[in-house]
FINUZA-544426 format. One record per residue: residue in one letter; z, x, y of N, C-alpha, C in turn. Coordinates in steps of 0.2 Angstrom, whole numbers, padded with zeros to 4 digits, always signed. Each point is the difference from the previous one (the first is absolute). Example, Ala and Ser with C-alpha at 12.3 -4.5 7.8 and 13.67 -1.06 7.14 Angstrom:
<sites>
A+0039+0066-0028+0000-0004+0006+0000+0004+0006
S-0004-0002+0005+0001+0004+0006+0003-0004+0005
</sites>
This chain:
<sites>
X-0045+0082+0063+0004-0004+0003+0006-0002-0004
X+0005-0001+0002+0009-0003-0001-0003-0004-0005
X+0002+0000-0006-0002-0009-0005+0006-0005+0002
X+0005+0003+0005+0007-0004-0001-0002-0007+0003
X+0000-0004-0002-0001-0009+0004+0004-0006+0003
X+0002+0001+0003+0003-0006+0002-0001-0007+0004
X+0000-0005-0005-0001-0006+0000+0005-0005+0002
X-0003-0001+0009+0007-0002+0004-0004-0009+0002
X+0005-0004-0006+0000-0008-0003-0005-0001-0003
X+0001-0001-0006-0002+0000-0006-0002-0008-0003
X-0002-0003+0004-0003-0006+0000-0006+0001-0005
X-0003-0008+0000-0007-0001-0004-0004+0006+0002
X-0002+0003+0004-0006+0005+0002+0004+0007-0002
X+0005-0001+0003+0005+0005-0001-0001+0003-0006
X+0004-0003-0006+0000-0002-0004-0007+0005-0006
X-0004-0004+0003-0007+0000-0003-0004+0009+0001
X+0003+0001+0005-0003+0004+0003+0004+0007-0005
X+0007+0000-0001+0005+0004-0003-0003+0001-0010
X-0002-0007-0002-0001-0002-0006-0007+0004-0001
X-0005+0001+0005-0006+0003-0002+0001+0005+0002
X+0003+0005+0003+0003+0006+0002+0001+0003-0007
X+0006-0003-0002+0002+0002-0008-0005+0000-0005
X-0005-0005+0001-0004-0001-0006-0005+0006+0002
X-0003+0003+0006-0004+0005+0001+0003+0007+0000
X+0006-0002-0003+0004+0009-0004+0005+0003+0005
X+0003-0006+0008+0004+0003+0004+0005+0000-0006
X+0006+0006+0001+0006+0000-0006+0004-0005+0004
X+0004-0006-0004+0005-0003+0002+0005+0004+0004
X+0003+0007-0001+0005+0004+0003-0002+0000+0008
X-0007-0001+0002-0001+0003+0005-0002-0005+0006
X+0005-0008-0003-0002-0004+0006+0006-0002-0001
X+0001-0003+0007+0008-0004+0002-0006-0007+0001
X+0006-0007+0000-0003-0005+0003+0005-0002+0003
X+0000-0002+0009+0006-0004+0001+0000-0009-0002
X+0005-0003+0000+0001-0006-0001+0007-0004+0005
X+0000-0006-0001+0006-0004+0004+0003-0002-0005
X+0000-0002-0005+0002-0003-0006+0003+0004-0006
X+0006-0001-0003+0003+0002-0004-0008+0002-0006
X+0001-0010+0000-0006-0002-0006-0005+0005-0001
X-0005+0000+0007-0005+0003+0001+0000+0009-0004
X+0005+0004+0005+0002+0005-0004-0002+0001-0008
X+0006-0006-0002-0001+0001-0009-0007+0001-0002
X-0002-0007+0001-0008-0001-0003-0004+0006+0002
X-0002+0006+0004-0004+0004+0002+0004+0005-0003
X+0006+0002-0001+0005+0005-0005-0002-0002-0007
X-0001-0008-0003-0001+0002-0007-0007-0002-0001
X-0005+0000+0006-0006-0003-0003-0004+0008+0002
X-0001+0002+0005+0000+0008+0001+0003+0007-0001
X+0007-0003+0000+0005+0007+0000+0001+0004+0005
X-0002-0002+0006+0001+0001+0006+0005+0001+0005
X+0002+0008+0002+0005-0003+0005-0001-0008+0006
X+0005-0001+0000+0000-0005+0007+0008+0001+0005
X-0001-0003+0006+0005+0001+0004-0001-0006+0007
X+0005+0000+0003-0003-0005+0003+0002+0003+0009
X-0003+0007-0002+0003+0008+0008-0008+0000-0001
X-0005-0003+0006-0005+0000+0001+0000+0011+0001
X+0004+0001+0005+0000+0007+0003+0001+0005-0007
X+0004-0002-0004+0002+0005-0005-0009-0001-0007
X-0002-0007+0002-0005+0000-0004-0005+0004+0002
X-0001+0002+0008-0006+0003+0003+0001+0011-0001
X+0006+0000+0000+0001+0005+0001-0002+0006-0007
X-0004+0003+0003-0004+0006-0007-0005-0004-0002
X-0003-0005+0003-0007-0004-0004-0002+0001+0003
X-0008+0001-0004-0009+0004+0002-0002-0006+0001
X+0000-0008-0002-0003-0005+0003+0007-0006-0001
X-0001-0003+0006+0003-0004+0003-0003-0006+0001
X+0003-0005-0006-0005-0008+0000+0004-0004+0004
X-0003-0004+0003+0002-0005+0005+0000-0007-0004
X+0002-0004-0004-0001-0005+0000+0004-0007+0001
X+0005+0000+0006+0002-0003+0004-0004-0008+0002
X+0002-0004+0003-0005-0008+0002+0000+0005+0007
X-0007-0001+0004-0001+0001+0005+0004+0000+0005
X+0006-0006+0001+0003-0001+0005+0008+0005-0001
X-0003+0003-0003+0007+0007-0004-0003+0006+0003
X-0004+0001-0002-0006+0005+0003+0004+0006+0003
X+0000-0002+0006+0002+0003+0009+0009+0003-0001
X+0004-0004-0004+0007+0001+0000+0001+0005-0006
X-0005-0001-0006+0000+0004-0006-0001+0007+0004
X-0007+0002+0004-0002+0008+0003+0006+0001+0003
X+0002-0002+0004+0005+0001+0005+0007+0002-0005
X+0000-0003-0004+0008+0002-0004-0003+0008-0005
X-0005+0001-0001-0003+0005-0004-0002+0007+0003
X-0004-0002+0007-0004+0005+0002+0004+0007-0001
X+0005+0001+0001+0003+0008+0002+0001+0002-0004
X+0001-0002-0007+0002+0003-0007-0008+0000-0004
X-0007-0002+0004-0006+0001-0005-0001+0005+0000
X-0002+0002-0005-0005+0009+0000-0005-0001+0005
X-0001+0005+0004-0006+0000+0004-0006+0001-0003
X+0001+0002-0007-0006+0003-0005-0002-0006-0003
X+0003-0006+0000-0001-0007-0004-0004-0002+0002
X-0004-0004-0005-0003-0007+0002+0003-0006+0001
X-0001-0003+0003+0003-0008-0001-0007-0005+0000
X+0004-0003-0007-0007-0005-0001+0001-0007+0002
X-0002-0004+0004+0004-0009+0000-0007-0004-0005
X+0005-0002-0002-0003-0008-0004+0000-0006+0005
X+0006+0000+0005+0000-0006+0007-0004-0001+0002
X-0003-0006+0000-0005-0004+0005+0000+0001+0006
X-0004+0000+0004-0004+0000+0007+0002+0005+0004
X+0004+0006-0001+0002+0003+0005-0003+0007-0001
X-0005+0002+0007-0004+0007-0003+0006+0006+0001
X-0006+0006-0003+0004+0006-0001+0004+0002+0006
X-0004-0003+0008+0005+0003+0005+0006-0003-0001
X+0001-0006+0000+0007-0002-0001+0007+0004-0004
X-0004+0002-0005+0005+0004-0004+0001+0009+0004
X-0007+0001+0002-0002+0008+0003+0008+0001+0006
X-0001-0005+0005+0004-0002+0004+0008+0002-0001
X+0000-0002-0006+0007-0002-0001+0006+0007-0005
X-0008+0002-0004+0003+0007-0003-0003+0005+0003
X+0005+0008-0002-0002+0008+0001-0008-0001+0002
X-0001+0004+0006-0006+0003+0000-0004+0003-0004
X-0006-0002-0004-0003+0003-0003+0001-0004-0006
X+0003-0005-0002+0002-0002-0007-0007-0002-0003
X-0001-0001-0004-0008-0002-0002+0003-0008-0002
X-0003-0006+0001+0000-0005+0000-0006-0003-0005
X-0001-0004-0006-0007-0003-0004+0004-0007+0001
X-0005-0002+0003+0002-0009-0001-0004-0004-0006
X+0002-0003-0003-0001-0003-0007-0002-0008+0002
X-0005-0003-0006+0000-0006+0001-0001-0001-0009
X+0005-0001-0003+0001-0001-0007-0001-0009-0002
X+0000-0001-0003+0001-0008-0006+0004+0000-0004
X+0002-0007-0002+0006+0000-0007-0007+0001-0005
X-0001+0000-0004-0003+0002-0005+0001+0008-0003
X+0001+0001+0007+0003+0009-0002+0006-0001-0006
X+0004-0004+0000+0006+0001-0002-0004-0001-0009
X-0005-0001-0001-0003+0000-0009-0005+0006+0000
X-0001+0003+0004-0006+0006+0001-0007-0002+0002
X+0000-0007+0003-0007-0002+0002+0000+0000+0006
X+0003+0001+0004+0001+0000+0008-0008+0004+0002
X+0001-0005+0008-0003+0008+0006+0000+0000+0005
X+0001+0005+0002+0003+0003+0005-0003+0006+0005
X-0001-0004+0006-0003+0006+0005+0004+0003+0005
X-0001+0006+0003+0004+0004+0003-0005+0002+0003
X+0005+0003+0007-0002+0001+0006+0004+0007+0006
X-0004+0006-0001+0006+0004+0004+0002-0002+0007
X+0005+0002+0000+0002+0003+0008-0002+0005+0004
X+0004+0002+0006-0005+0006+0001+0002+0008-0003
X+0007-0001-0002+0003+0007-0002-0004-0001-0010
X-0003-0003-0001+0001-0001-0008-0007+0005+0000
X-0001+0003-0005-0004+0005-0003-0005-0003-0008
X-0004+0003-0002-0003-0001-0005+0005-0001-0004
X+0002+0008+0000+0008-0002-0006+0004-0004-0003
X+0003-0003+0009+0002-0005+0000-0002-0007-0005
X-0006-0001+0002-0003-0006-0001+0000+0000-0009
X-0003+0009-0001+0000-0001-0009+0006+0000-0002
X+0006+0003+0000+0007-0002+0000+0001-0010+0000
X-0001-0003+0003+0001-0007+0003-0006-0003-0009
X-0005+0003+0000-0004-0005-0004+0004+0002-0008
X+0001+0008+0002+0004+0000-0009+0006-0004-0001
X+0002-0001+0006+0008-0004+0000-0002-0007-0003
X-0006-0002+0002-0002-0007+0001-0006-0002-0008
X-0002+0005-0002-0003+0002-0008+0002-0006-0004
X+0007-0001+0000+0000-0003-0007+0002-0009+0003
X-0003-0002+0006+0000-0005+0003-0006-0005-0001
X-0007+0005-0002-0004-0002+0000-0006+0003+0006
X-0003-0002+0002-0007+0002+0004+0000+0002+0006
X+0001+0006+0003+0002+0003+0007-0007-0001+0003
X-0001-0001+0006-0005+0001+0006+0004+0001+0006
X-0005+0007+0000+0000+0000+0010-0003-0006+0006
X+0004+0001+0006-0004-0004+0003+0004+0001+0007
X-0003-0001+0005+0001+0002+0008+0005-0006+0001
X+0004+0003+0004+0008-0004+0003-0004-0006+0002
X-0004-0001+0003-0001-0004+0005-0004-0009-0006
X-0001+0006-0007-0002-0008-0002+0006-0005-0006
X+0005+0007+0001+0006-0002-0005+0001-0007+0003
X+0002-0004+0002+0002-0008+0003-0006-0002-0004
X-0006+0001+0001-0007-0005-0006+0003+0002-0007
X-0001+0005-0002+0004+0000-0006+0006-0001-0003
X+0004-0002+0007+0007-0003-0006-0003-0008+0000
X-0005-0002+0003+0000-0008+0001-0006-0001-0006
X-0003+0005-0003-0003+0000-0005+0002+0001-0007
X+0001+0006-0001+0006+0004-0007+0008-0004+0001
X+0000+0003+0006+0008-0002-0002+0004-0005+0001
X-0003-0006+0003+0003-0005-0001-0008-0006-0004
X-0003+0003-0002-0005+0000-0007+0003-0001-0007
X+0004+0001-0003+0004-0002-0006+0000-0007+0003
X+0004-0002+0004+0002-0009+0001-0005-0002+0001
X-0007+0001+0000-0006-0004+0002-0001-0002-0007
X+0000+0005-0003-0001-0001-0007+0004-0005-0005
X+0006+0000+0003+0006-0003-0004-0004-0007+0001
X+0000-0002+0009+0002-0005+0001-0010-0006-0004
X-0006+0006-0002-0005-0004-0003+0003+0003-0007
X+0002+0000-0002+0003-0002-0007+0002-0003-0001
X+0006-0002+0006+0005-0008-0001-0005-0006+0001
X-0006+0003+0002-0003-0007+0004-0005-0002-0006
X-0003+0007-0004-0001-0004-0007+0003-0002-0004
X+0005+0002-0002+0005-0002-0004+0001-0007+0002
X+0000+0000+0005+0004-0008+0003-0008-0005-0002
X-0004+0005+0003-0007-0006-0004-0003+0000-0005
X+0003+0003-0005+0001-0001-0008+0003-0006-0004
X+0007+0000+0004+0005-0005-0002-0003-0007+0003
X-0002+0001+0006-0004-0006+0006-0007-0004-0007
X-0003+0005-0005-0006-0002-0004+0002-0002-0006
X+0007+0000-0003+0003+0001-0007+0004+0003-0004
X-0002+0008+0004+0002+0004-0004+0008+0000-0002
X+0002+0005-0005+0009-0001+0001+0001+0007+0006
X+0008+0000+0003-0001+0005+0002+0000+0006-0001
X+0002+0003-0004+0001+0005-0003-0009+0002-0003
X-0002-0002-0002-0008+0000-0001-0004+0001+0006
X+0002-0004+0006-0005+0001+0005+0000+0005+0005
X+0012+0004+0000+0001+0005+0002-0004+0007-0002
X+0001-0001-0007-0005+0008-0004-0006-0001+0001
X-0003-0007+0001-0008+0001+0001-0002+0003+0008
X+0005-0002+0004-0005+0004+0008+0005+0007+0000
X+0007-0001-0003-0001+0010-0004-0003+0004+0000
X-0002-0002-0005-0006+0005-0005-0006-0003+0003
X-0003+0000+0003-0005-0003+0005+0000+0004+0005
X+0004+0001+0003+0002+0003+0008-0001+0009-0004
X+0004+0001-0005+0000+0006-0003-0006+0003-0002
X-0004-0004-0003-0005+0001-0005-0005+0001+0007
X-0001-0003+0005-0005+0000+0006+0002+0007+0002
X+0008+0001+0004-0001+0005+0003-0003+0007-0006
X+0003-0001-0007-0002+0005-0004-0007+0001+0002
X-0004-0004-0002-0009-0001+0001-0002+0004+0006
X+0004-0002+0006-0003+0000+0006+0000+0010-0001
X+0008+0000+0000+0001+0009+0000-0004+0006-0005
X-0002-0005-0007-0002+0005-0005-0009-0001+0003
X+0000-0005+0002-0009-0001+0000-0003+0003+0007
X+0003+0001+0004-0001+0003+0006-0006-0005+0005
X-0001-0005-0002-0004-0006+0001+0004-0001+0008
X-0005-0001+0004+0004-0005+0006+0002-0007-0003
X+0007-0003+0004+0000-0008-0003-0005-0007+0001
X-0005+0003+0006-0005-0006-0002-0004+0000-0003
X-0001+0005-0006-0006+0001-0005+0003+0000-0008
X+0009+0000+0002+0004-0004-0006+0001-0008+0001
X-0003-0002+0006+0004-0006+0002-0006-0005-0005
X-0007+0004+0003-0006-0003+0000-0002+0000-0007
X+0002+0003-0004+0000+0002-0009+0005-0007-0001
X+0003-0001-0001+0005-0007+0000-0003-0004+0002
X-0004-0001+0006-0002-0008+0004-0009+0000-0004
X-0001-0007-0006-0006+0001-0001+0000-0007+0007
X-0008+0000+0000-0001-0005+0005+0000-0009-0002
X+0004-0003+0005+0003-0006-0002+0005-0001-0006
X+0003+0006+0000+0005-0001-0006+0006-0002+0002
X+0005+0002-0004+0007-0003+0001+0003+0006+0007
X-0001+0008+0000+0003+0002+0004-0003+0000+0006
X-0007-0003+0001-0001+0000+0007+0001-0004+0003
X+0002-0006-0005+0003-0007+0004+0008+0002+0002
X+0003+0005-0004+0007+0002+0001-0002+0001+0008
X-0003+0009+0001+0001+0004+0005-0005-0007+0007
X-0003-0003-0001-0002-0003+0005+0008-0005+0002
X+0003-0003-0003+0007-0002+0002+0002+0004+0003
X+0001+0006-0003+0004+0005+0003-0002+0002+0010
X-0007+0002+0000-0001-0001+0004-0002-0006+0006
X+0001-0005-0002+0000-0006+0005+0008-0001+0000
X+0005+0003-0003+0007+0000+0001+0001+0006+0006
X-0004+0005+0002+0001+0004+0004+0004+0005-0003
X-0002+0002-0005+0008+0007-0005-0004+0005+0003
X-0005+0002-0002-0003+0005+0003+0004+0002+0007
X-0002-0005+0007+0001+0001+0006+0007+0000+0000
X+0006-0003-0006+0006+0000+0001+0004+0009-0002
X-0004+0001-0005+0001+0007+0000-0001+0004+0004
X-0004+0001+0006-0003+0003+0007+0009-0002+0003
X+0000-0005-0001+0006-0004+0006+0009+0004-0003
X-0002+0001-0004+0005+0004-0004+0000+0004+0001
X-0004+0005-0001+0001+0007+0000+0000+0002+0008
X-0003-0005+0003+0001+0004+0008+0006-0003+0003
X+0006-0004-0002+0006-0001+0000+0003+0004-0004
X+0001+0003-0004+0002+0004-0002+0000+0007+0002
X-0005+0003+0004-0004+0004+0003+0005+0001+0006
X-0001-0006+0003+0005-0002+0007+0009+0002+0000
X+0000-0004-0007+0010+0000+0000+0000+0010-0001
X-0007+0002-0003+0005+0008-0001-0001+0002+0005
X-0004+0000+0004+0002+0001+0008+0007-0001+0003
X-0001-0005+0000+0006-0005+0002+0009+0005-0001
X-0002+0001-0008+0006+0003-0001-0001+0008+0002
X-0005+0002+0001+0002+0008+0003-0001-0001+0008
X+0002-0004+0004+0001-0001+0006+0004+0003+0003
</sites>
């Protein structure tokens, strides 16, 4: 397949997605990124060495894979200014929430192979993960093409179109879940005495040290959770709070709002 890449809006995902590219051996000569910004430009010229150009069409034209990484509501206007200059031999990968492969199918060459992606920020340090889902023209090829591109992102899994919306409400909008119980330790560190800067690093490396545990030890987390909780101790007085606060149920409540809006957005 064409190594040539083109990476049309280089945003956070964008971005990230380019960055793990390079680090999995794509050669910098062989990607263009488009941008709006003078600025943008520079930073991805001196931080990758990357062509950029802000000619969506001049970017697509002679590229074996074609990244999407547009806001959703760009989507429909980007295919549309593209479609007749893409290789019919491309792939086109989207990182764009909610909108399936026919959307895109629809809009370009017959036959174009389409993978839809559901990535996370964390990609942008090598920890990401990210699942992918063919269209109907996409081939095994395809797919291995799509996971080497996505290599140096971090952790690729397949998975059927139809569950992508659960997993972006899990993985990919999963980082802020995360952020926002870090801030809420932290906040109740300072709440008990601590300084800030001390109770920040403490649910850090806590969050870090856990997820490490959980992935190196292959343990389910209610058999890590339950090695932590001796009986009548301090943590099980914690998690019963937790639970009479309804976090549990509020996570339910979250992830199937989120689940909803990516619906919502490929409408």
């Amino acid at each position: 397949m064409n190594q040539r890449l083109a990476v049309l809006g280089a945003g956070n995902m964008g971005e990230a997605v380019l960055a793990g590219a390079l680090s999995a051996g794509w050669a910098a000569s062989d990607v263009v990124a488009t941008v709006r910004t003078e600025a943008k430009a520079q930073h991805l010229r001196e931080t990758y060495q990357v062509a950029t150009t802000s000619d969506n069409v001049a970017a697509v034209q002679g590229a074996g894979i074609v990244l999407v990484g547009v806001k959703p509501k760009d989507v429909g206007a980007l295919l549309d200014e593209v479609a007749s200059a893409i290789d019919p031999a491309a792939v086109v990968v989207t990182v764009a929430a909610g909108h399936p492969t026919e959307f895109y199918e629809r809009r370009l060459p017959a036959g174009v192979a389409v993978v839809r992606t559901v990535p996370n920020t964390p990609a942008a340090i090598g920890a990401g993960i990210t699942a992918i889902a063919p269209g109907a023209a996409a081939t095994e090829a395809h797919l291995a093409a799509v996971e080497h591109l996505l290599a140096g992102t971090g952790a690729v899994v397949r998975a059927a179109e139809k569950d992508l919306d659960a997993v972006s409400a899990i993985s990919g909008s999963g980082p802020a879940y995360v952020f926002y119980v870090a801030d809420a330790l932290a906040e109740a560190g300072v709440l008990l005495g601590l300084t800030r800067a001390v109770a920040r690093e403490l649910a850090t490396q806590t969050l870090l040290g856990a997820s490490r545990l959980m992935d190196e030890s292959g343990e389910h987390p209610v058999i890590l959770r339950e090695k932590v909780t001796s009986p009548g101790g301090t943590t099980a007085a914690a998690l019963r709070a937790l639970d009479d606060g309804g976090v549990r149920a509020s996570f339910l409540d979250a992830a199937t709002a989120a689940r909803d809006r990516a619906r919502a957005l490929g409408g």
